[in-house]
N, C-alpha and C positions, 0 to 999 in steps of 0.2 A: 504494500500500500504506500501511497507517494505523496496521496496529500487526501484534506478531508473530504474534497468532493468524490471521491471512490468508494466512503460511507456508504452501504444503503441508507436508507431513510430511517429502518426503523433504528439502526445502530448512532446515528444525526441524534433522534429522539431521545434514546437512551442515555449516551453522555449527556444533553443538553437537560435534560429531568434534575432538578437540583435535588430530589426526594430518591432517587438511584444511590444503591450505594457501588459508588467505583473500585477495585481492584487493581492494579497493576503487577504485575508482576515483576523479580528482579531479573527477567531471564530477560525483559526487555531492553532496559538498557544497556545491558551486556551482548544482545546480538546490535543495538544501533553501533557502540563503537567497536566492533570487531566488523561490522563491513564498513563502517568509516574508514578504518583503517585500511583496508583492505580495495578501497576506492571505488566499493558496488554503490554506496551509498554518499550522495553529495550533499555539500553544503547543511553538515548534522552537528557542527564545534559547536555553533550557541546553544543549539538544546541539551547537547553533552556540559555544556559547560553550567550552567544551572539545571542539571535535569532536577535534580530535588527540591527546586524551587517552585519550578513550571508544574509537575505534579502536584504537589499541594495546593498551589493557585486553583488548579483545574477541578480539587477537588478528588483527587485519588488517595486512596490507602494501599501505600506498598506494601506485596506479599511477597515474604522472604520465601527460598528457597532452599528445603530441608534436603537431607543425607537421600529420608523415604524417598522423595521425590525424584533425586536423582540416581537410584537405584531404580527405581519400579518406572521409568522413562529408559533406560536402559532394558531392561526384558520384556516389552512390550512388542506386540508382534509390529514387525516391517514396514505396517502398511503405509507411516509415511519414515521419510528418513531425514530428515528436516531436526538435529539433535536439539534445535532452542524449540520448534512445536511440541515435541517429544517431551519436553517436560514440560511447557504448558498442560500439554494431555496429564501429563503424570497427580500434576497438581489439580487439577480442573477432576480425575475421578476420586482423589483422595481426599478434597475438601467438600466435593461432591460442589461444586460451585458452575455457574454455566463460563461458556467462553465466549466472548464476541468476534469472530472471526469469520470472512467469506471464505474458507478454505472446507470445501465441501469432505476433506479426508479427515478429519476430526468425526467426523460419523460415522464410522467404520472402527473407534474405540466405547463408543457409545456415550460419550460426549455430550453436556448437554449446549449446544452451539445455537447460540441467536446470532442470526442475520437477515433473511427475508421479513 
């Protein structure tokens, strides 16, 4: 995703609901600056550079990223190989929490994934 208008609507709605409670995860900004880095992803310094500021403005609650999580993302079947989705998945069936993502292979772990 590259910017907000590739939101569908309902996921628009959802951040924008001030009564939503937001999650983010830490696996987030750890895949923004490893393809910073790595040059797939442009012009990402300023948000790396206060990202903990901009989340809280926005109103997110960052979820840390346990041991479980990074083990049971590791022995999950193949079906995506994407290792930063792989532990959103992980996280997303062990807190039992939904994911906002148009990535239709999160359904295939049984996921509960809002997007349309």
């Amino acid at each position: 995703m590259r910017s907000p208008a590739e939101l569908s609507s309902r996921a628009r709605n959802i951040l924008a609901d001030p009564r939503a409670e937001l999650l983010l995860s830490m696996i987030v900004p750890w895949e923004i600056a490893i393809k910073s880095g790595t040059g797939k992803l442009k012009n990402s310094e300023e948000i790396l550079a206060d990202f903990e500021g901009l989340t809280a403005a926005a109103g997110f609650q960052v979820l840390e990223t346990s041991i479980k999580h990074a083990i049971q993302s590791g022995l999950l079947p193949l079906h995506h190989k994407d290792p930063f989705d792989r532990l959103l998945i992980a996280q997303s069936l062990d807190l039992n929490i939904p994911v906002l993502s148009g990535d239709e292979c999160f359904d295939r772990y049984g996921v509960k994934r809002v997007w349309r």
